[in-house]
C-alpha positions in Angstrom: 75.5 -140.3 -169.6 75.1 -136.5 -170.0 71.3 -136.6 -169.8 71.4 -138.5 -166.8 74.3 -136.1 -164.9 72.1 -132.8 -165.8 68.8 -134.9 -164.3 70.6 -135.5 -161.3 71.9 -131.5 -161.3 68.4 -130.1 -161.6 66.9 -132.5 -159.6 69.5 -131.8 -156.6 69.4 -128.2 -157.6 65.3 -128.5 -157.0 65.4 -130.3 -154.1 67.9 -127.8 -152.5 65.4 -125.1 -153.4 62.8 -126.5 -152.0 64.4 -127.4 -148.7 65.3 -123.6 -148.1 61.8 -122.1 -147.9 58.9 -123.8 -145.5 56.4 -122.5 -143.1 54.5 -123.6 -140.1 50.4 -122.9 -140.0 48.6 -123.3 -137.1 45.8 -124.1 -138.6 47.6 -127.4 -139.9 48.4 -128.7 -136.5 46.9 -131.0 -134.0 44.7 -129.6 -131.1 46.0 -130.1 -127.8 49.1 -129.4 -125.2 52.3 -129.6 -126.1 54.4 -130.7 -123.0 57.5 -132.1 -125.1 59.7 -130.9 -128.1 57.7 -131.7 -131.1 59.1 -131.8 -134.4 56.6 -130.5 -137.5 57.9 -130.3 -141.4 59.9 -128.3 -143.3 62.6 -127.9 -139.9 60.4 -126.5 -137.3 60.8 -127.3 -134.0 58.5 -126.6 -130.8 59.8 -126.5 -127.5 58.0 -127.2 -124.8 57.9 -128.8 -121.2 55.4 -130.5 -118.8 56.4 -127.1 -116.5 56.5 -124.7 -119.4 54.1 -126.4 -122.1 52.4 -124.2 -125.0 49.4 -125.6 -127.1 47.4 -125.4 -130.2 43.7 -124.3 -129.7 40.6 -122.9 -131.5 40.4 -119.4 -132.2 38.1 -117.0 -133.3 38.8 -116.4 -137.1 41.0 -114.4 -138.1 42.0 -112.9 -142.0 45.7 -111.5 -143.1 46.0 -111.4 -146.5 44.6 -114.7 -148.3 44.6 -116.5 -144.7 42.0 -117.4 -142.5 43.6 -118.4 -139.0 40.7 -120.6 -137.0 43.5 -122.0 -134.7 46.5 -120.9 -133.0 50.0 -121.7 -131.3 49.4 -120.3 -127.5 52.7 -120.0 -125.7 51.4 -119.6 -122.5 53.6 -117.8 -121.3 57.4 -116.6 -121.4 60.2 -118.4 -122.7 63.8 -118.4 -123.4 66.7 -119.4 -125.8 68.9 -120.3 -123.2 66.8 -122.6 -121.4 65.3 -123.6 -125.1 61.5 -123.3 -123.7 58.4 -122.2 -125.2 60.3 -121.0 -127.7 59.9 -122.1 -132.0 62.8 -122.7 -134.1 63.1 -122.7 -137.9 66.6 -123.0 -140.2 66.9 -119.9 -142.4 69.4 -119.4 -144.9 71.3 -115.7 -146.0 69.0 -113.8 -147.7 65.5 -115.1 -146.7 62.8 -113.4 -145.5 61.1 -114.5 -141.9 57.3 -113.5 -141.9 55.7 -113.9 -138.6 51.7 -113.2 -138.6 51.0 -113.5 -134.8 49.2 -111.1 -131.6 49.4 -111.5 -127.8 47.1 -112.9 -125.6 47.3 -110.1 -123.0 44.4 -107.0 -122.9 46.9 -103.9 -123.0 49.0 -105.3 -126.2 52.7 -104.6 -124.8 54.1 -108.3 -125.0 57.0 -108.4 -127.5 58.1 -111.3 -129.3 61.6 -112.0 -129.8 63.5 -113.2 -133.2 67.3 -114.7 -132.3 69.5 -116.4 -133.9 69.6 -119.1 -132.1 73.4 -120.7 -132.7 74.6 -117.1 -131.5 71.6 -116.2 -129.3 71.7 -112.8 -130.4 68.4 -110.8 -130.7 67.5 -110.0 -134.1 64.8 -108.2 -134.0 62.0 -107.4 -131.1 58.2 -107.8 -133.1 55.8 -105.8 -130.9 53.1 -108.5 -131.4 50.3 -105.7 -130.7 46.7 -107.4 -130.5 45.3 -105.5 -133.4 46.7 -104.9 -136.2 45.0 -106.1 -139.2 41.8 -107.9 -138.3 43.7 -108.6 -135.0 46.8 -110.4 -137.1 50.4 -108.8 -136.5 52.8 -109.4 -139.5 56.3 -108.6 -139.5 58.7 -109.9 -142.1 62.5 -109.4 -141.4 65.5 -110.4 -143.8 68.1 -112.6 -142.4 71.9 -112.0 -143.3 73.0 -115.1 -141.8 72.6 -118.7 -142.3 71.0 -120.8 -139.5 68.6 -121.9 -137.1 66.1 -118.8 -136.2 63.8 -118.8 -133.2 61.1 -116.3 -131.8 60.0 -116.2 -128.0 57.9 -114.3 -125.5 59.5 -112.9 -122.1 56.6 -111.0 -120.7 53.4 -113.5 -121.6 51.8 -115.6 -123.7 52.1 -115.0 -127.5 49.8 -116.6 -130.6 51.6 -117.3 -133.6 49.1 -117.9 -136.3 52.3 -118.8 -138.6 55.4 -118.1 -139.9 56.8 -118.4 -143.3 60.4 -118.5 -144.6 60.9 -117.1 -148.2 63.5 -115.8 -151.1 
């Protein structure tokens, strides 16, 4: 009976570690528009609208790190937490670390990207998404205090999130 009770324990215990990290890759996603919320693993949520849609396209390689990016999530514009448009969400717990590797679609490189918390809809952080950065990739990583569910947005034009991990 012990040997079965500490199974169960580590397997829960695994499980629950596994749950608390995840990431969304471009690269793994479909082609094509996005016009309604979509679900994708490991919690992620994209928001989107017939009248405020975002999409997942080709793009020209790009290299951060070990990753290759050949595709992209396009917001296509701005978006908001209180309207919950164009905007991605991800749950988060104390401690974690948000990495965001992403750039902007616009020429002059001044469109920020916006990390809230979304259950308080307080800003976190503002990521300055500038269009070159490391072979054209912008990486930010930020450590949460709070448990929750995370989002990032544009309010000033279309952003390309290449992905975004959650770690310890």
């Amino acid at each position: 009976m012990k040997k079965i009770i500490a199974v169960l324990a580590a397997a829960f215990m695994f499980g629950t570690f596994a749950f608390a990290e995840g990431y969304i890759c471009a690269n793994d996603l479909e082609k094509g528009p996005i016009n309604a919320e979509r679900n994708e693993e490991d919690g992620f949520v994209l928001y989107a609208s017939a009248e405020k849609p975002m999409e997942v396209k080709k793009n020209d390689a790009k290299t951060y790190g070990e990753d290759t990016f050949t595709q992209v999530i396009s917001t296509k514009g701005s978006g908001s937490v209180k309207k919950m448009e164009r905007i991605i969400t991800f749950p988060v717990k104390a401690g974690e670390k948000i990495t965001i590797c992403c750039n902007n679609s616009g020429k002059n490189g001044s469109r920020p990207l916006h990390l809230v918390n979304v259950d308080t809809q307080a800003e976190i952080k503002l990521i300055p998404a500038t269009s070159m950065y490391e072979d054209g990739v912008y990486a930010d990583t930020t450590k949460v205090t709070e448990s929750g569910t995370y989002g990032v947005y544009s309010t000033s034009g279309g952003i390309y999130i290449y992905k975004i991990e959650i770690t310890k």
